[in-house]
N, C-alpha and C positions, 0 to 999 in steps of 0.2 A: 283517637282517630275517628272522623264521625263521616255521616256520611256527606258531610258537605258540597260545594261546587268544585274547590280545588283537590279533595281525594277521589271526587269523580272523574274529574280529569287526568289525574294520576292514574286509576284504575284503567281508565280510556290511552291512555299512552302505553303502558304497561301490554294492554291486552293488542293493543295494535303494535308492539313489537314482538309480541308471542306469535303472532298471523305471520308478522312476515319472517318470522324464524320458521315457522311451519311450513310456510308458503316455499322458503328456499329448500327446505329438507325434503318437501315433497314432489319439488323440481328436480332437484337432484337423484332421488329412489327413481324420478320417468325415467331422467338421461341414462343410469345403470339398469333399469329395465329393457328401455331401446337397444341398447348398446349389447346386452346379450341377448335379445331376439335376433341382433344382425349376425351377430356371430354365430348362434344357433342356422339360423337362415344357408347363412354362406357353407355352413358346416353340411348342411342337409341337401345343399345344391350339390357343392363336392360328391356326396357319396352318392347323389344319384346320378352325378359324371361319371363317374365313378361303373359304377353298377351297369351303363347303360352301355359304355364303352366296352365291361365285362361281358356281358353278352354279344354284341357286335364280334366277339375274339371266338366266344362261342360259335356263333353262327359260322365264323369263315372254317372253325375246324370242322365243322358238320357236314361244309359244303363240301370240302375237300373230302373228308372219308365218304361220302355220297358221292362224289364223281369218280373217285375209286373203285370204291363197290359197280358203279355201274359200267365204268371202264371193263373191270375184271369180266362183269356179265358177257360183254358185249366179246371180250377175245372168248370166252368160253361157245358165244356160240357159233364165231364167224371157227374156230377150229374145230368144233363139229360140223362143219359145212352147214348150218343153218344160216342161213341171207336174208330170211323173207323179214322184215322191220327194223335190220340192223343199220338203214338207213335211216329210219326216224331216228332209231338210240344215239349212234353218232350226232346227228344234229342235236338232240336233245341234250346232250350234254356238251356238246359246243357252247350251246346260248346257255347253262348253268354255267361253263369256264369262263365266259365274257363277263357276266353278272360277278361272278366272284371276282375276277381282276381289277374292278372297281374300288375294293371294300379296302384297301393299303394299306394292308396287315402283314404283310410278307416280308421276309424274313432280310430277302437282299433282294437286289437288280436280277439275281440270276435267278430266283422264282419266282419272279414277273415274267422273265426273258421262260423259263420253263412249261408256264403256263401259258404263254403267246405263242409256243410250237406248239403245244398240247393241242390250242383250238384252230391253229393252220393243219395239226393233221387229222384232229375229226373230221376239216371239211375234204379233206386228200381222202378217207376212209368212206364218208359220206359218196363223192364221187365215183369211187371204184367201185363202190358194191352197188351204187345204182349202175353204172355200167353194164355191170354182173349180171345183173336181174334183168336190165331191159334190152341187152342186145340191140339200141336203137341204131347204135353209129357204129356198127360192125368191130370195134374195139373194142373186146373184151379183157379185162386182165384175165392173166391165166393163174394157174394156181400158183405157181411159183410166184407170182406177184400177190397173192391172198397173203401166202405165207410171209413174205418179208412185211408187208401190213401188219399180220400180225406178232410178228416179231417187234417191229416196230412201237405196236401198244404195247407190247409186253413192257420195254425199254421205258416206255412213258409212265406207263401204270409204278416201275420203280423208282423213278425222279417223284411224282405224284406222293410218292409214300415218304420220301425223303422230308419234302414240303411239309408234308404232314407231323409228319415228327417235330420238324422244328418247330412249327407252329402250337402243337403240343406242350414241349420241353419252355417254349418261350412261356407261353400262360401258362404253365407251373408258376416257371420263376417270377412271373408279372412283368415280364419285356413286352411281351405282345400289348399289354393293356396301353403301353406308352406309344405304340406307333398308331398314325392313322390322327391321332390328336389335338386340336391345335397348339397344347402347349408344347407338343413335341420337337 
């Protein structure tokens, strides 16, 4: 076999179907590359759905033991007869219970409906105790009306904990991660 014109061409046939056996092998290792970066991709989108959703579940329980806590503050001081700011604290944590009724992580209809009384009677709470302080329209509540107020947040402050529990026990289990959702 020499190197003549027809074993060059042989050689040139030869090595131009080696190319395109290459050429298809190394088509085919792109498409299995691609094909697992998309996977990898979708996989990494997921978990930081995922993850991002897990915090949001966080946050609503943080909100809720922080409007608790300051619920509690706020009966501790109106039952010591302290009034003088417990009308900013009232408000203050109205517009945090509007903010968090947003967040549709809750549990059923009746802790939305729980926390839609919550922020009708901060603003009942807010108004009394401005009353209280300013003496402006000659209607004063009296104490017996302080008192049933606070009895009243008492009543709240334990539906409040109620919420919270669930909302706890639900993000144990990973329920809460599913509400709020779109694939939900």
């Amino acid at each position: 076999m020499g190197f003549g014109p027809e074993s060059l061409a042989l050689w040139g046939a030869w090595a131009s179907l080696a190319g395109v056996a290459l050429s298809v092998l190394g088509f085919g290792a792109t498409l299995v590359t691609v094909v697992r970066a998309r996977s990898a991709a979708e996989a990494a989108r997921e978990t930081a759905d995922q993850t991002l959703t897990r915090v949001r579940s966080i946050d609503v329980i943080y909100g809720v033991t922080d409007i608790m806590s300051q619920l509690e503050h706020i009966l501790e001081l109106q039952r010591a007869g302290q009034l003088e700011g417990l009308r900013e604290r009232y408000a203050r944590v109205r517009r945090q219970m509007i903010a968090l009724r947003t967040a549709d992580r809750f549990a059923s209809s009746e802790d939305l409906l729980t926390v839609n009384e919550a922020i009708t009677f901060c603003a009942k709470g807010e108004k009394m105790i401005g009353r209280r302080l300013s003496r402006i329209d000659g209607v004063q509540p009296d104490d017996a009306a302080l008192h049933e107020l606070g009895e009243a947040l008492s009543d709240i402050i334990d539906e409040m904990y109620k919420i919270g529990a669930s909302l706890k026990n639900d993000a144990e289990s990973g329920i809460l991660e599913n509400r709020g959702s779109p694939d939900a």
